[in-house]
C-alpha positions in Angstrom: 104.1 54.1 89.7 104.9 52.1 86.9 105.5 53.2 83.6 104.7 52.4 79.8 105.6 53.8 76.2 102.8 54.5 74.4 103.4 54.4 70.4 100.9 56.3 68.5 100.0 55.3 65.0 101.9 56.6 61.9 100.8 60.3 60.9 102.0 62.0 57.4 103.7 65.0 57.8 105.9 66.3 54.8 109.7 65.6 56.3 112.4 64.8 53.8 115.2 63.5 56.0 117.2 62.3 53.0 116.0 58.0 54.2 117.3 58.6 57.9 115.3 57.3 60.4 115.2 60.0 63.6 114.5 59.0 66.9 113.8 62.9 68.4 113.9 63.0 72.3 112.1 65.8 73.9 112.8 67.4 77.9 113.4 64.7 80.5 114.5 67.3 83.1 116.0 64.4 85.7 113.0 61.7 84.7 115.4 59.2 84.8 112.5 56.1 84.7 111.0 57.8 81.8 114.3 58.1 80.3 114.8 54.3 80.4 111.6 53.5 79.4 111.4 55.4 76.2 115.0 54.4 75.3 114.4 51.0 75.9 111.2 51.2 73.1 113.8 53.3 70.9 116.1 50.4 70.8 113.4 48.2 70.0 112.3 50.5 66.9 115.7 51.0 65.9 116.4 47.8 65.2 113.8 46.9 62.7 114.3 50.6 61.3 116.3 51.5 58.1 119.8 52.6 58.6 120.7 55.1 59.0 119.1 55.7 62.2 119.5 58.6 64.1 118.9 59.6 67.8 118.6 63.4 68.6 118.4 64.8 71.8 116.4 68.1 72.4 118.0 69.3 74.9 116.8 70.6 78.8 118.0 67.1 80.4 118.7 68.3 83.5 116.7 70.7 86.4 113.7 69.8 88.5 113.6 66.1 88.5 114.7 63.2 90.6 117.6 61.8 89.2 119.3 64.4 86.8 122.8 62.9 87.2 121.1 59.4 86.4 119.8 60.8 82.8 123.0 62.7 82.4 124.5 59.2 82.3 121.9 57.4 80.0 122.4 60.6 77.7 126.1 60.1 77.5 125.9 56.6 76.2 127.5 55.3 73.1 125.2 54.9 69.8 126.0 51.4 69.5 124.8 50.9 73.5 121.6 52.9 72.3 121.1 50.8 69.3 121.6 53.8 66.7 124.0 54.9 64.1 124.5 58.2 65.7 123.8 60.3 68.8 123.3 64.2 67.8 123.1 66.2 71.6 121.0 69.6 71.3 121.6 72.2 74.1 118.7 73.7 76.1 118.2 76.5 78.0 118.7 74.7 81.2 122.0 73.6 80.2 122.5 77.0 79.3 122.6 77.9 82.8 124.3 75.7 84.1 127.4 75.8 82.1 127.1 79.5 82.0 126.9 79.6 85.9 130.3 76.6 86.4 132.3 79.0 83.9 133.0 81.5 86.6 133.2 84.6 83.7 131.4 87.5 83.2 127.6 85.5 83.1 128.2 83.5 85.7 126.9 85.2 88.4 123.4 86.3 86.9 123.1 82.8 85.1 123.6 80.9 88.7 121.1 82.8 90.2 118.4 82.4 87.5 119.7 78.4 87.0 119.0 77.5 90.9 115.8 79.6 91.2 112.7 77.2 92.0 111.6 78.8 88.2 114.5 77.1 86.9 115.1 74.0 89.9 119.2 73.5 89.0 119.2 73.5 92.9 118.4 69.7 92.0 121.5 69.3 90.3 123.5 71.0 92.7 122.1 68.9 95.6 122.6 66.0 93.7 126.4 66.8 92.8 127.2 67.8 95.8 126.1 64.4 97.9 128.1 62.7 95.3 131.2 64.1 95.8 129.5 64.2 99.7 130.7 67.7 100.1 127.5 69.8 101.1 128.9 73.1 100.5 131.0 72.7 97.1 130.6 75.9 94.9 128.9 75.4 91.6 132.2 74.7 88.8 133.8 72.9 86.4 135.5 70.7 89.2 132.3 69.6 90.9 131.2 69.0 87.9 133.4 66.7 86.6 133.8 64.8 89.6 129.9 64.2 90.3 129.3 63.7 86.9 133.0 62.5 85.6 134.9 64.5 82.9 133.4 62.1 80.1 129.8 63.6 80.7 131.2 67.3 81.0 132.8 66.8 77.9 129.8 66.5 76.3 128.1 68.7 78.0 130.4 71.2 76.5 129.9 69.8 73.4 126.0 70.0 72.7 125.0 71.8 69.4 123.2 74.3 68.8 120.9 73.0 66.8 121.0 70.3 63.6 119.0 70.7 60.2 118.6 67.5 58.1 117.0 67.7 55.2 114.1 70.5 55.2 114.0 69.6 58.8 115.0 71.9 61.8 115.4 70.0 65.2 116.3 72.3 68.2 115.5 73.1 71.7 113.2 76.1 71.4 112.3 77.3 68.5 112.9 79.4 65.2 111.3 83.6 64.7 109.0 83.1 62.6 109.7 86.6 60.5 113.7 87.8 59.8 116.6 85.9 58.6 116.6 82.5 60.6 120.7 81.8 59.7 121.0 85.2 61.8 118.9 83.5 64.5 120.6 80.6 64.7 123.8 81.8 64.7 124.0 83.2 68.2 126.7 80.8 70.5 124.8 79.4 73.6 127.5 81.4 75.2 124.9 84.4 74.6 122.9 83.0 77.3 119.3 84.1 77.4 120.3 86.4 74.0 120.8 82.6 71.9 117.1 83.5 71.5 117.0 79.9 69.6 117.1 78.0 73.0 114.5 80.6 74.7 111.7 81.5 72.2 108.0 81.1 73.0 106.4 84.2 71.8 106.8 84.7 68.1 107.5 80.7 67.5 104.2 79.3 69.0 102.2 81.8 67.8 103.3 82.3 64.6 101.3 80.5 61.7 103.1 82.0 58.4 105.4 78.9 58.2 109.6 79.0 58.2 110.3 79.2 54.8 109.6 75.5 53.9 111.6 74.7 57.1 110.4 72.4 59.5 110.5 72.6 63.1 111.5 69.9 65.7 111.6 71.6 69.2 110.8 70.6 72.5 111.5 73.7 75.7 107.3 75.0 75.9 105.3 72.3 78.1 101.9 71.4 77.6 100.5 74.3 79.7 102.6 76.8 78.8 102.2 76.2 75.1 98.7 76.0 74.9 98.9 79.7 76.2 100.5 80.8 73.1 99.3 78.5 70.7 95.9 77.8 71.6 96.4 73.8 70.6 94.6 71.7 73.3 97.0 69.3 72.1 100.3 70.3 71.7 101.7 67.5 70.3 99.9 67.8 66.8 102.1 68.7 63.4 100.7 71.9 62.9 101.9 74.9 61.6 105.6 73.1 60.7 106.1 72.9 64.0 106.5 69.6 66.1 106.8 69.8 70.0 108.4 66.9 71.7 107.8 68.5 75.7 105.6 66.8 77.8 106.3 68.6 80.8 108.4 65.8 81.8 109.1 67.0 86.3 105.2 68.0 86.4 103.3 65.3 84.2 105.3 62.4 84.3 105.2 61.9 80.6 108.8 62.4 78.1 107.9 62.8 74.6 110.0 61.2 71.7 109.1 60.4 68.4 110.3 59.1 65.5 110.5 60.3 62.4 110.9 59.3 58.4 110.4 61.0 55.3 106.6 61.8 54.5 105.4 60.7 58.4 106.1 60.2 61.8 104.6 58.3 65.3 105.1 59.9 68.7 106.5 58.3 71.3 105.2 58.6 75.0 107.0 57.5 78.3 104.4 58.2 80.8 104.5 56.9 85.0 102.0 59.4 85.5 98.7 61.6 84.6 98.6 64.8 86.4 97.5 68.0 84.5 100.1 69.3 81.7 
């Protein structure tokens, strides 16, 4: 099915970005069309943008989809290739997993099982790494890895942030706790696993309508269904409550979310091929 980028009109919101313009990416999870699509507009947007122009990745790339090692490659690329003046990549949860399960240490084991459940779908990934290096039964590791992927792409993998904060803006995979100190919350390694709360949290984040502080938050991890569960927003997409989520649900709906953002407002950014229920 073919797919298009719909650009929604400007809305004000109150970032202060310092004059950056960011270009926010939300899950692909293997949507490697989508991917392209929405890039492609990014480019375009970024060059009659004021510098400095930022791309920021949201993490959960991989898992589910049809062609993770395909976005793993488009995510790799060089700024100047993506039309930007920088490229900052955000871990997510599913990334989590997967590095946690290739490291072969004390996580490993309870992180592979979780990261190739059909919850999770890394069994995508594996299948996919393993015809590539056309060895059907290669144990999940740092070696298949890198030769599936090659050692440029796992070194950024290994690599990924935690999270970023520009300005009075937050931009990270899951979330912030929306009561406590939020440095302490951040400052859990993704090493943690499912304890790097910051890469995980739904309840407490969604819910929560008290504000961060004068934070704001740029997230992507909850899809459409799942967040509307917590939040009650029919559409979760909407500024509200300093929270922005950039998930569209991206293996079930078809549709990556980006948008870009500049101080006092922001547009989203949809790549969609198709319209099944979020």
């Amino acid at each position: 099915m073919a797919t298009s980028v719909e650009i929604s009109p400007w809305q004000s919101a109150p970032f202060a970005l310092g004059g950056e313009t960011v270009f926010a990416v939300g899950d692909v999870h293997g949507c490697a069309e989508e991917l392209d699509h929405l890039l492609d507009a990014i480019r375009d947007l970024a060059h009659d943008a004021a510098a400095p122009r930022r791309l920021v990745y949201l993490g959960d790339l991989i898992d589910r989809g049809p062609d993770n090692i395909g976005v793993l490659r488009r995510w790799a690329e060089s700024a100047e290739v993506r039309g930007v003046d920088r490229i900052d990549r955000l871990i997510g949860n599913h990334e989590i997993l997967m590095l946690l399960a290739m490291r072969g240490e004390a996580l490993a084991s309870k992180a592979a099982a979780m990261w190739l459940s059909p919850r999770m779908g890394g069994a995508a990934v594996l299948s996919e790494m393993r015809a590539a290096v056309r060895d059907p039964a290669a144990p999940v590791s740092h070696a298949l890895a890198s030769a599936a992927l090659g050692r440029d792409v796992v070194d950024l993998l290994l690599a990924q942030r935690s999270w970023l904060q520009l300005g009075n803006t937050l931009f990270v995979h899951g979330g912030l706790g929306g009561q406590g100190d939020a440095r302490a919350f951040l400052a859990r390694p993704w090493t943690a696993g499912v304890n790097a709360r910051w890469a995980w949290i739904t309840r407490g984040f969604l819910d929560w309508q008290g504000g961060f502080g004068g934070t704001l938050v740029v997230h992507g991890h909850t899809p459409p269904a799942k967040h509307r569960l917590f939040s009650g927003l029919q559409d979760t997409h909407q500024f509200v409550h300093d929270r922005l989520c950039l998930d569209g649900g991206s293996a079930v709906t078809g549709v990556v979310v980006g948008a870009e953002l500049r101080d006092g407002r922001f547009r989203l950014l949809k790549s969609i091929s198709a319209r099944r229920p979020g």
